[in-house]
C-alpha positions in Angstrom: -157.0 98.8 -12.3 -160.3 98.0 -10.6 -162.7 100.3 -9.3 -162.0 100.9 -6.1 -158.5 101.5 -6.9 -160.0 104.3 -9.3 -161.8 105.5 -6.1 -159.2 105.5 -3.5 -155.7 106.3 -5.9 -157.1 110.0 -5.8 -157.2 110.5 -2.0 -153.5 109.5 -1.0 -151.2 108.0 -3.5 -152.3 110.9 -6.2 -153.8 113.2 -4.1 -154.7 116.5 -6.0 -153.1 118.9 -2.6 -150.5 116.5 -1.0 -148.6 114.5 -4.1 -149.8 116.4 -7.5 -149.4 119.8 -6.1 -152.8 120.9 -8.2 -155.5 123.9 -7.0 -152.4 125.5 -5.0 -154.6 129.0 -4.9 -158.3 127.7 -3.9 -156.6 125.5 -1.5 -154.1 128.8 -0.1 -156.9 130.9 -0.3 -160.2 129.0 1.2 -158.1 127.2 4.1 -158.1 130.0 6.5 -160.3 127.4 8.5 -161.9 124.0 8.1 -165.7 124.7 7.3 -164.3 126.9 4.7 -162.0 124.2 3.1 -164.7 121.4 4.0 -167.5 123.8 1.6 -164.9 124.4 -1.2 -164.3 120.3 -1.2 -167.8 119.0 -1.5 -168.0 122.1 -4.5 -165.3 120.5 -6.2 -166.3 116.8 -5.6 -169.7 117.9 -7.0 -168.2 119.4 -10.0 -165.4 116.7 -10.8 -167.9 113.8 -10.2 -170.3 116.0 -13.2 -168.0 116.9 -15.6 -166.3 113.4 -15.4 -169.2 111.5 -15.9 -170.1 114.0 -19.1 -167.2 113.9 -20.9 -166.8 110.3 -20.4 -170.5 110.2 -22.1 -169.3 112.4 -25.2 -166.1 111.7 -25.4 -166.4 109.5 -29.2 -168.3 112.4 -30.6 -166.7 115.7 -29.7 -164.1 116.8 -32.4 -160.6 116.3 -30.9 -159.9 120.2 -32.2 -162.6 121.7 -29.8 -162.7 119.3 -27.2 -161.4 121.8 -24.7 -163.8 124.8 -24.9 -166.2 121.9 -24.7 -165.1 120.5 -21.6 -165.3 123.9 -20.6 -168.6 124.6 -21.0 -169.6 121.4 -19.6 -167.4 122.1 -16.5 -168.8 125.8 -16.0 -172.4 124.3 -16.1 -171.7 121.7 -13.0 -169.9 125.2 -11.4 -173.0 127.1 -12.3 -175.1 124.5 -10.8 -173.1 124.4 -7.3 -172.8 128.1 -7.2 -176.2 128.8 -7.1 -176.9 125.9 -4.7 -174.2 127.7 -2.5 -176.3 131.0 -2.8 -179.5 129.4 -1.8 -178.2 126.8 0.6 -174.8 128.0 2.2 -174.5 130.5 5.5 -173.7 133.7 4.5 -170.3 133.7 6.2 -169.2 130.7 3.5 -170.6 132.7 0.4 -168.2 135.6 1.7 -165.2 133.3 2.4 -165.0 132.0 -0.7 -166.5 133.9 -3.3 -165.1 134.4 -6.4 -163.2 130.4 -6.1 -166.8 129.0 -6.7 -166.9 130.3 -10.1 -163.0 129.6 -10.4 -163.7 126.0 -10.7 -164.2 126.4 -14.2 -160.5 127.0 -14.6 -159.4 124.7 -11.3 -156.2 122.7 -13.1 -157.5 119.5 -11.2 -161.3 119.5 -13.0 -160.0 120.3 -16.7 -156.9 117.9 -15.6 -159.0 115.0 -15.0 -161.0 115.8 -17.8 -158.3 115.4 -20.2 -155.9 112.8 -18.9 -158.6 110.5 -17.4 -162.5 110.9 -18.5 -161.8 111.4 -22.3 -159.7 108.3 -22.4 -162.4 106.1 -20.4 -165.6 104.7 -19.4 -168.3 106.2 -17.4 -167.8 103.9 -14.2 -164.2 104.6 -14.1 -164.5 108.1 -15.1 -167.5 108.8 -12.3 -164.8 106.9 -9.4 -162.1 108.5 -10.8 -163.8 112.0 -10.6 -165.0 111.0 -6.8 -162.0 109.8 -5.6 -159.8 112.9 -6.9 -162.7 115.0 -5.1 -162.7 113.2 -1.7 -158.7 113.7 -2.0 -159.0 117.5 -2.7 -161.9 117.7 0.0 -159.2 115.8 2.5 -156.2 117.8 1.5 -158.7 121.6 1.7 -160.1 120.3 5.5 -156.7 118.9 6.6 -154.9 121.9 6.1 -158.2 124.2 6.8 -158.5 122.3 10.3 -154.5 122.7 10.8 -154.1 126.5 10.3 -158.0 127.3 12.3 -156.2 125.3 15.6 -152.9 127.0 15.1 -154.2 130.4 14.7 -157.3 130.2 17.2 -157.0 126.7 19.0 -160.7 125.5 17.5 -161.7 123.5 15.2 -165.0 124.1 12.8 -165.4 126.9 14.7 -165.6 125.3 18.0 -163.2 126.3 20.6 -161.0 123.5 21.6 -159.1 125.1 23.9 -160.7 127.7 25.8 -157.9 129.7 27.4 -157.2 130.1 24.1 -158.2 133.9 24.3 -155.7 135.9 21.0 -155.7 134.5 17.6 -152.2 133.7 16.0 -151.8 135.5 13.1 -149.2 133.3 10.5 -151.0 130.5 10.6 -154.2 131.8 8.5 -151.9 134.0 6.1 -150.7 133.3 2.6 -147.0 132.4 4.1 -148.6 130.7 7.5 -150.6 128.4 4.5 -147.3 127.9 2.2 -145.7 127.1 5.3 -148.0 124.6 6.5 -148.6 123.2 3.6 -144.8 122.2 3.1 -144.9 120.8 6.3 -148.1 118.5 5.6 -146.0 117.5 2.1 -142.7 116.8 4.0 -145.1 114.6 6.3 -146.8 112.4 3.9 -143.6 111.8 2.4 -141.8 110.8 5.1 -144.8 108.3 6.3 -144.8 107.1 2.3 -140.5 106.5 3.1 -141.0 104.5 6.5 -143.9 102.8 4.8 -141.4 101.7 1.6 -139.0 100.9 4.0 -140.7 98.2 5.9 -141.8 96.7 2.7 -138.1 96.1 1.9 -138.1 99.0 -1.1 -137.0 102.6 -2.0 -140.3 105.2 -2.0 -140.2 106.8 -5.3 -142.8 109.6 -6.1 -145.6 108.5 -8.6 -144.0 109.2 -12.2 -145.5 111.7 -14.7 -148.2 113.2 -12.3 -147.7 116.5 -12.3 -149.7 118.9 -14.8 -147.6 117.9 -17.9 -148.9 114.9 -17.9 -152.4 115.9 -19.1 -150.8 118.2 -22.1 -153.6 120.9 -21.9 -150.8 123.7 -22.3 -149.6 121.9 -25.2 -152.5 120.5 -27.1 -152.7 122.9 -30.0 -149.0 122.6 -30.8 -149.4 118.7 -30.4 -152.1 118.1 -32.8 -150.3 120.7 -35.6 -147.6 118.0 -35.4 
């Protein structure tokens, strides 16, 4: 696989949100509007692109045994990083909206994910596009959905009034079962553009195989290696 497949694979085909179902509570909880899920994106981008290109670097010389409380602790110091960047840099409103997710990162299933199925296993040029191109597809997933529930519940976008008249805020939209909701619509609509798209080629879609979050066997690494 070239590089820019490693890039792009991680925005549609295997996106984090959309195909992998990964993050399911930053992405539930941070959408409530675009600039919200736009901030916790370039976060997570930040942090993936880091601790990617890391691991990749000290992959042949950390001890297969504590490779994950390493990862880790390289992970929480690219969170550490952002989160104070988001306290010195970011409007107050976003430090309030999301909150405790910054620091959450250390534990998002996407970052330790990638670590362990792709940037221990790899180079640092494929690990660095791999860890950008999983990032852009969470950022895409967090700002599509964001952008979808601010217009349904307010009828603006980034905080800009699209439609005027628009004058009492819809409440579903930016709860937790608006989000589930629109979220399972968003699915059911890749899917069925992924179907039409199969069908024109002449073929039957089928979903990526073994890309959900058994297939990087963090949950099951200590009883793996006792084997």
């Amino acid at each position: 696989m070239n590089l820019w497949n490693e890039l792009t694979k991680g925005i549609w085909k295997e996106n984090p949100i959309l195909v992998l179902t990964l993050g399911m509570c930053p992405t539930l909880a941070t959408t409530s509007n675009a600039k919200n899920g736009l901030f916790m994106g370039v976060a997570v981008v930040f942090v993936l692109f880091g601790s990617n290109t890391v691991i990749s670097l000290i992959r042949n010389v950390v001890p297969k045994k504590i490779r994950i409380p390493v990862y880790i602790a390289v992970i929480a110091t690219f969170v550490t990083v952002v989160d104070q960047l988001m306290k010195a840099y970011a409007p107050e409103s976003i430090q309030q909206a999301l909150g405790i997710f910054i620091p959450l990162i250390v534990v998002n299933c996407i970052v330790l994910g990638r670590a362990e199925a792709f940037a221990c296993k790899h180079g640092v040029v494929r690990s660095m596009m791999d860890g950008i191109g999983m990032g852009i597809g969470f950022l895409f997933g967090l700002v599509l959905l964001g952008g979808i529930r601010e217009f349904l519940t307010s009828g603006s976008l980034f905080e800009i009034k699209v439609i005027t008249p628009w004058t009492i805020d819809c409440l579903l939209p930016c709860s937790a079962a608006g989000g589930f909701i629109l979220l399972g619509c968003v699915m059911a609509a890749m899917n069925k553009l992924n179907m039409m798209k199969a069908k024109r080629e002449g073929r039957i879609y089928e979903p990526p195989k073994n890309l959900d979050c058994r297939h990087c066997q963090i949950c099951s690494f200590g009883t793996l290696e006792e084997r």
